[in-house]
LUMTIMAR-305714 format. One record per residue (C-alpha): residue in three letters; residue number from 1; x, y negated, z negated. Coordinates in Angstrom, 3 decimals. Layout:
BEGIN
(Ala, NUM, (X, Y, Z))
...
***
This chain:
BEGIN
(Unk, 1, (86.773, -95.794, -35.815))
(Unk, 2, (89.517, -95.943, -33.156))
(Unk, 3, (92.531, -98.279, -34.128))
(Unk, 4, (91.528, -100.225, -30.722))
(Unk, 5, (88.198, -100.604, -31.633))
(Unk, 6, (88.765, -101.894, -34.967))
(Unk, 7, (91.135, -104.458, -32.838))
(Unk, 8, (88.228, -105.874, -30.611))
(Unk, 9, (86.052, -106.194, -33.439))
(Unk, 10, (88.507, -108.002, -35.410))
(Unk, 11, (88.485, -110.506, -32.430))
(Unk, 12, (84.650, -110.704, -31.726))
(Unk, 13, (84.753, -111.397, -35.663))
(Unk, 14, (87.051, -114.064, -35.940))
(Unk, 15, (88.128, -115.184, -32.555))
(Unk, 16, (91.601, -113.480, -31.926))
(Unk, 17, (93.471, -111.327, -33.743))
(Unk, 18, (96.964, -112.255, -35.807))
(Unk, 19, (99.590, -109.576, -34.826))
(Unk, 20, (102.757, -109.624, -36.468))
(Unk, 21, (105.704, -107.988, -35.127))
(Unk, 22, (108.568, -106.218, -37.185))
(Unk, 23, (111.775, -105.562, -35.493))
(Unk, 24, (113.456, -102.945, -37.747))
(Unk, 25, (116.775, -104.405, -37.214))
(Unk, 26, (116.078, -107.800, -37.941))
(Unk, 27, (114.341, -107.185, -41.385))
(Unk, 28, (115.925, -106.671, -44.850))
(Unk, 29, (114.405, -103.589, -46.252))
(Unk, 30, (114.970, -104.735, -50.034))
(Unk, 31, (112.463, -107.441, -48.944))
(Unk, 32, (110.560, -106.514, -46.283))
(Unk, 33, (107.502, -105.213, -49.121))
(Unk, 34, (106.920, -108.343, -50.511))
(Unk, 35, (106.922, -109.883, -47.173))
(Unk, 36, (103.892, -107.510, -45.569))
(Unk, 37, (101.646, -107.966, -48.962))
(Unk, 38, (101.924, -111.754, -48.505))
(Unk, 39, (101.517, -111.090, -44.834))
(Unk, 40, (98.094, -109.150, -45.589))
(Unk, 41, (97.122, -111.385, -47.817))
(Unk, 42, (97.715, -114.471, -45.698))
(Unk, 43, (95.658, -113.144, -42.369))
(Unk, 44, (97.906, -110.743, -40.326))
(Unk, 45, (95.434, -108.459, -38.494))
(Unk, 46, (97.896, -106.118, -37.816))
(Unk, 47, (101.681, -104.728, -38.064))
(Unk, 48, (103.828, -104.009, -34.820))
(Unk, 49, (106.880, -102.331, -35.116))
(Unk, 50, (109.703, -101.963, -32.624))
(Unk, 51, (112.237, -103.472, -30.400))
(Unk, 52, (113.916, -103.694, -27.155))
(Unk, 53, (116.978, -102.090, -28.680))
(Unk, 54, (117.790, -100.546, -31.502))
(Unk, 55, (120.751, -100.550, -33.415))
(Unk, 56, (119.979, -99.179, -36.753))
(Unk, 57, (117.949, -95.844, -38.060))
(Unk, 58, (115.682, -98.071, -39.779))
(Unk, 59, (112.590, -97.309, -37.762))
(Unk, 60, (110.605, -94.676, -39.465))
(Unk, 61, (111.593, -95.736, -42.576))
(Unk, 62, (110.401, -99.662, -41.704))
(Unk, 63, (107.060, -98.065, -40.198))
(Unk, 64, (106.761, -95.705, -43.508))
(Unk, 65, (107.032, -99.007, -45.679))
(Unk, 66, (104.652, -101.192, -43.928))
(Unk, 67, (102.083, -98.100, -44.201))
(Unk, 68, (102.619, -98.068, -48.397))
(Unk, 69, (102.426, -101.491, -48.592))
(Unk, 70, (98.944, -102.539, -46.433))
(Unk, 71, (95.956, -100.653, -44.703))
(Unk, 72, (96.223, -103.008, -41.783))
(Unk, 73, (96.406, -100.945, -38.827))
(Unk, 74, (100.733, -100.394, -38.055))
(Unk, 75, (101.246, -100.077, -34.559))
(Unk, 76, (104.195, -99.143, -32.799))
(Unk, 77, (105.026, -101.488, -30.084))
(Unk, 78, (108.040, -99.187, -28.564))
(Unk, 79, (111.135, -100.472, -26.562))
(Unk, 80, (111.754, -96.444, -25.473))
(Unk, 81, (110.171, -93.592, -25.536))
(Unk, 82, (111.922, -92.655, -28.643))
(Unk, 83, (110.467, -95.129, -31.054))
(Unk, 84, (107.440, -92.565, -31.865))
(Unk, 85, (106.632, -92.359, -35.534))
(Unk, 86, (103.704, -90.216, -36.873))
(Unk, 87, (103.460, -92.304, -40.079))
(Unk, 88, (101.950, -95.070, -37.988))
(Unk, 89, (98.561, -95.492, -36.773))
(Unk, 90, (98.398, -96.136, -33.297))
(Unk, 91, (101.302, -96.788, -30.719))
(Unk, 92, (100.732, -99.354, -27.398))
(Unk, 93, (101.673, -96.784, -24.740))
(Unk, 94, (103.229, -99.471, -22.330))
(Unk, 95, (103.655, -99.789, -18.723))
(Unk, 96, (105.812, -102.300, -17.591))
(Unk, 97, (103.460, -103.497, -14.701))
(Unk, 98, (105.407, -106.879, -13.712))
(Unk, 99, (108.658, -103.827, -13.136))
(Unk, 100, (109.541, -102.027, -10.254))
(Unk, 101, (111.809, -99.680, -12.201))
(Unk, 102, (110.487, -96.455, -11.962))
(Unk, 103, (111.449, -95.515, -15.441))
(Unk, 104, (108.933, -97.891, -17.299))
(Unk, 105, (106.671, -97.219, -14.896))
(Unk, 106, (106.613, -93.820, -15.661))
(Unk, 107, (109.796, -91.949, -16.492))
(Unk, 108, (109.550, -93.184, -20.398))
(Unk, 109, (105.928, -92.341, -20.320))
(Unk, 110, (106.322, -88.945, -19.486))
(Unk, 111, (109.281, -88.912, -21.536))
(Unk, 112, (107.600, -90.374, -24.705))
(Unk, 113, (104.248, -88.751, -24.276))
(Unk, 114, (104.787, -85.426, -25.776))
(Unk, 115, (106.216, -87.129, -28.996))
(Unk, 116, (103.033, -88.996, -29.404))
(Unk, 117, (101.096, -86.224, -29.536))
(Unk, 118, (103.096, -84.339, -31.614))
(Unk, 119, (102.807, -87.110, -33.746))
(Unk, 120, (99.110, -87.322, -33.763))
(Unk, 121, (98.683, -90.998, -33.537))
(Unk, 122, (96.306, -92.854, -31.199))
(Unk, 123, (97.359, -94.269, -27.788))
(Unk, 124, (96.468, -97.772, -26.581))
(Unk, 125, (96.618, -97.870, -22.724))
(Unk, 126, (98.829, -101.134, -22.504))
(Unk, 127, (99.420, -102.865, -19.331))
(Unk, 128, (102.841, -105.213, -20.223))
(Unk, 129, (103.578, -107.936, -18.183))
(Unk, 130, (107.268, -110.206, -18.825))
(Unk, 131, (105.947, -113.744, -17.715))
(Unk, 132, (109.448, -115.873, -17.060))
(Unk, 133, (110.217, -117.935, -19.900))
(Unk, 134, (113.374, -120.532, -19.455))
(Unk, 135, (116.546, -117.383, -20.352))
(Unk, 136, (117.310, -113.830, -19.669))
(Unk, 137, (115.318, -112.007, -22.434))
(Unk, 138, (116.224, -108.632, -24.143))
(Unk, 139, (113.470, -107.125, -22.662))
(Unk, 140, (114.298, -107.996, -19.371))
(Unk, 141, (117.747, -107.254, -19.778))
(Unk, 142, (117.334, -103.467, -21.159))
(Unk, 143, (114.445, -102.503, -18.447))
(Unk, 144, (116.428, -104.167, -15.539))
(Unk, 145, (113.049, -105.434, -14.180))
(Unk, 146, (112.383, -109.306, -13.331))
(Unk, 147, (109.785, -111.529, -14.974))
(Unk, 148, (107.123, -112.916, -12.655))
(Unk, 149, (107.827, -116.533, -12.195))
(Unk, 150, (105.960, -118.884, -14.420))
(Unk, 151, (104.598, -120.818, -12.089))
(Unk, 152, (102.619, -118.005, -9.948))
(Unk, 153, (99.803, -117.506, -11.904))
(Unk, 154, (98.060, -115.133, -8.504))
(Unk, 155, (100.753, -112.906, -9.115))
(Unk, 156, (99.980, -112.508, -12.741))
(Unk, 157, (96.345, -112.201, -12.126))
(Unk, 158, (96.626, -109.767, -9.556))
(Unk, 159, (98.875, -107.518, -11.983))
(Unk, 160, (96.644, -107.973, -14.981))
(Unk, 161, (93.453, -106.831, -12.351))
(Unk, 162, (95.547, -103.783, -11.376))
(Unk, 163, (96.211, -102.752, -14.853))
(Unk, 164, (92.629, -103.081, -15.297))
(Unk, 165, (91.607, -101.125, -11.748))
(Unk, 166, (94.120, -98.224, -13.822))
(Unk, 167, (92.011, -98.002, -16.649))
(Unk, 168, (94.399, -99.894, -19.066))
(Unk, 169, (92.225, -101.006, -22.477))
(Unk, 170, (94.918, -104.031, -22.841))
(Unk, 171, (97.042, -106.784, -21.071))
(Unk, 172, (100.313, -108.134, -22.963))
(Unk, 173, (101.314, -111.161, -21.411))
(Unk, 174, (105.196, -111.167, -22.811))
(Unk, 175, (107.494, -114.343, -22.730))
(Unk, 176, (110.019, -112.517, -24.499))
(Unk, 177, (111.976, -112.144, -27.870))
(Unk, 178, (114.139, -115.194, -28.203))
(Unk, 179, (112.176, -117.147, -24.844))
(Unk, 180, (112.892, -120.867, -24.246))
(Unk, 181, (109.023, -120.891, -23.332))
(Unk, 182, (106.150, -119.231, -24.693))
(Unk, 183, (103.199, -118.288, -21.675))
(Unk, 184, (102.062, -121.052, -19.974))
(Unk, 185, (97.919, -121.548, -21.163))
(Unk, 186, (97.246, -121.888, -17.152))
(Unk, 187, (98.266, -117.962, -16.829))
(Unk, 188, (96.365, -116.776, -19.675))
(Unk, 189, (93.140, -118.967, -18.508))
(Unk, 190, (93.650, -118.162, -15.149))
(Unk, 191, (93.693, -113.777, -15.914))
(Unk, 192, (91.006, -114.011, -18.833))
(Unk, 193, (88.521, -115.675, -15.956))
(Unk, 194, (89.973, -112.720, -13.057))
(Unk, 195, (89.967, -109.871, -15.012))
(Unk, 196, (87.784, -108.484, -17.475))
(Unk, 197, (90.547, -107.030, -19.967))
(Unk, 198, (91.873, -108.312, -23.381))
(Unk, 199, (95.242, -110.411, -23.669))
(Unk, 200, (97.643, -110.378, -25.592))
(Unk, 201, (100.366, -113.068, -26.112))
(Unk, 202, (103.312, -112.974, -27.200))
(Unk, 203, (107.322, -114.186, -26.614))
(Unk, 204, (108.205, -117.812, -28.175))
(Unk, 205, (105.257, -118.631, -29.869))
(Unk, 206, (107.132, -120.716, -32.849))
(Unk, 207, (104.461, -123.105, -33.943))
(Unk, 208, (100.616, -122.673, -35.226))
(Unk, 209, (99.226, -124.992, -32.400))
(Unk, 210, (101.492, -122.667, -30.149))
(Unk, 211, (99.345, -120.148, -31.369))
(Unk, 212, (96.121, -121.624, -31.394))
(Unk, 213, (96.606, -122.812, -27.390))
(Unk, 214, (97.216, -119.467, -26.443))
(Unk, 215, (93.300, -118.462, -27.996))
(Unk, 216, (91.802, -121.275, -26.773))
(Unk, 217, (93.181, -120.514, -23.281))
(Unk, 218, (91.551, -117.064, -23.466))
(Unk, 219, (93.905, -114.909, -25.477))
(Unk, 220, (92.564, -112.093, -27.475))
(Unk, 221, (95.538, -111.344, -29.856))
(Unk, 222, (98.425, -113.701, -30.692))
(Unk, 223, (101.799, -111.726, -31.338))
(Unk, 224, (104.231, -113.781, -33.717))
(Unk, 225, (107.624, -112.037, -34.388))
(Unk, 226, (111.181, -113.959, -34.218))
(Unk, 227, (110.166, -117.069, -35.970))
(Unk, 228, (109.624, -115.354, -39.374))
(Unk, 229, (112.601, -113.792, -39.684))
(Unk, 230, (113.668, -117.088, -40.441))
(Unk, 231, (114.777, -117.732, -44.216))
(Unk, 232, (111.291, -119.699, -45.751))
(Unk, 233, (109.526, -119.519, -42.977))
(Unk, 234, (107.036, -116.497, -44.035))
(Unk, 235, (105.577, -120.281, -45.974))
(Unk, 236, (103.837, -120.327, -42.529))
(Unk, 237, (101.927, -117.584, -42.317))
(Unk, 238, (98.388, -118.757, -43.676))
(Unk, 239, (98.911, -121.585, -41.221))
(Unk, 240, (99.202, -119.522, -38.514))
(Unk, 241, (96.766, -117.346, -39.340))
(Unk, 242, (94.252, -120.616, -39.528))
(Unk, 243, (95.184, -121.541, -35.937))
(Unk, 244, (94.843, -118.268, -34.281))
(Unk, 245, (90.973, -117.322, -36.138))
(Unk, 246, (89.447, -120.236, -34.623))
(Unk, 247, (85.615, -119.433, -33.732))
(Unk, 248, (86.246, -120.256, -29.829))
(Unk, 249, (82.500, -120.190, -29.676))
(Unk, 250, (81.537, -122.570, -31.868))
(Unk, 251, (83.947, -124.903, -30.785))
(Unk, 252, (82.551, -124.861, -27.329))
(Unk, 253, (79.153, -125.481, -28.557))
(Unk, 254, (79.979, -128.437, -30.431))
(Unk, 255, (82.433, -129.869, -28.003))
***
């Protein structure tokens, strides 16, 4: 079974899926395997590794631990087209639909493309969308692209339909590492009912009704990075993992 498909039945199983995301610069190796077992044990779905920049040569050897440690899928979620790894399972090959920038739009693609099949790992068609969020974000900084404005959730839809119309299997909706605010529900609701293609949110998402807002407004996947790099806070992970595998279903019926 494809990594994607395992993905999508993970969220027709328990509502959304629990992605957590690894920045290799940001995490102490020494503890980093104690921190993916609890992860695994406490509901993460699924590892993704990477980062707008890196500064360290951490990243095959981070993506080689998290492999040893769980048999949750590891997916590389790349910030160039050099953060290919074959010891992971999958990679979201990204294009930067809310850019004009030629180079995500293509130039890393055909840049990183090669390397991922060399590597042998599976590609995930990714539209990714930066949604404004309050501050300049890494992200935007590095691809020299501008987020679509919060409030214009046509021009979000209209993206998310085109990166559907290209034959992209996913939508990330991305506030940002570090964002003052995490997607606005009203854009995720708003795409989810436009286009027929699964979400994924992500960018300052620091509490577990954060979380949970984003699946009941139609999210697919909830993407949780910065906040547990935070000394304790890994304490939180069950609860998040409770608020994002909420049976959207039978909430409806009951409501």
């Amino acid at each position: 079974m494809s990594v994607l498909q395992k993905l999508l039945d993970i969220r027709d199983k328990k509502g959304a899926g629990f992605l957590l995301l690894i920045d290799p610069d940001e995490n102490r190796m020494e503890q980093l395997s104690e921190f993916i077992k609890g992860a695994a044990n406490d509901g993460v779905d699924a590892f993704l590794v990477g980062a707008s920049l890196l500064l360290s040569d951490k990243f095959e050897q981070t993506v080689r631990l998290i492999k040893s440690e769980t048999d949750k899928p590891v997916i590389i979620f790349p910030g160039s087209s050099q953060q290919v790894s074959s010891e992971a399972d999958a990679i979201l090959f990204l294009t930067l639909i809310s850019s004009r920038n030629p180079e995500y739009l293509i130039g890393e693609q055909v840049k990183g493309a090669p390397l991922v099949k060399q590597a042998g790992i599976e590609p995930i068609p990714t539209g990714y969308a930066l949604i404004e969020s309050g501050r300049t974000t890494s992200v935007q900084y590095v691809s020299n692209s501008m987020p679509i404005p919060s409030d214009k959730p046509e021009l979000v839809k209209a993206h998310a339909l085109a990166a559907e119309y290209m034959g992209m299997k996913l939508l990330y909706l991305e506030a940002g590492s570090g964002a003052l605010y995490s997607v606005p529900e009203e854009i995720i609701t708003k795409v989810a009912e436009y286009a027929d293609i699964p979400i994924i949110a992500g960018g300052g998402i620091t509490a577990p009704e954060d979380a949970r807002g984003k699946v009941l407004a139609g999210a697919s996947f909830v993407v949780v990075g910065n906040f547990f790099e935070k000394d304790g806070s890994y304490k939180r992970l069950a609860e998040f993992s409770e608020a994002i595998h909420t049976n959207i279903k039978s909430e409806i019926e009951v409501e």
